[in-house]
N, C-alpha and C positions, 0 to 999 in steps of 0.2 A: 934295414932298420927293424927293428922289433919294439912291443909293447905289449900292453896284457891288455884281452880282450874284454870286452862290456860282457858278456857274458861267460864271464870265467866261473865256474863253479865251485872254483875255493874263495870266491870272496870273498863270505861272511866270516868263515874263520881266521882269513886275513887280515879282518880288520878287525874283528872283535876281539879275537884273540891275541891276536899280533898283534896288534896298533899299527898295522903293516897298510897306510894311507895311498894309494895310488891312481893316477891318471889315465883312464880305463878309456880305451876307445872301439870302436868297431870297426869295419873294414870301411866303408867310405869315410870315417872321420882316419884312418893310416892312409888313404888316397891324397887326403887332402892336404897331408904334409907332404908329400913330393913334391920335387922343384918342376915348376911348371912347363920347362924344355928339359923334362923325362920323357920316354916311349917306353912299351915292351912292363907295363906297369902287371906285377903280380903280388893280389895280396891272397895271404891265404892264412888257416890257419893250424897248430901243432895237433898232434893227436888226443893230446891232453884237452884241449879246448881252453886254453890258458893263454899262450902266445898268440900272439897274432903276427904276422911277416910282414913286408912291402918288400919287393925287389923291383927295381926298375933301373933303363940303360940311359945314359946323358951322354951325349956328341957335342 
């Protein structure tokens, strides 16, 4: 899953600009959307500093 990070550095012109509204989290608020019999949890984030990742495994 992906989502744009709390500390994205286009966000002001995202939203000023844009009107571009979004649900901005960090890496323990993308943790804590994993279903809770996940393991193997990786969040990380893009080189841009904009995406944010979670990859995790379910059995």
């Amino acid at each position: 899953m992906t989502n744009v990070h709390a500390d994205n550095p286009e966000k002001f012109g995202m939203e000023h600009l844009l009107e571009w509204y979004l649900i901005y989290r960090d890496d323990p608020g993308m943790e804590a959307l994993l279903p809770e019999n996940s393991h193997g949890h990786r969040i990380y984030v893009d080189a841009t500093g904009v995406n944010v990742f979670a990859e995790a495994t379910i059995q």
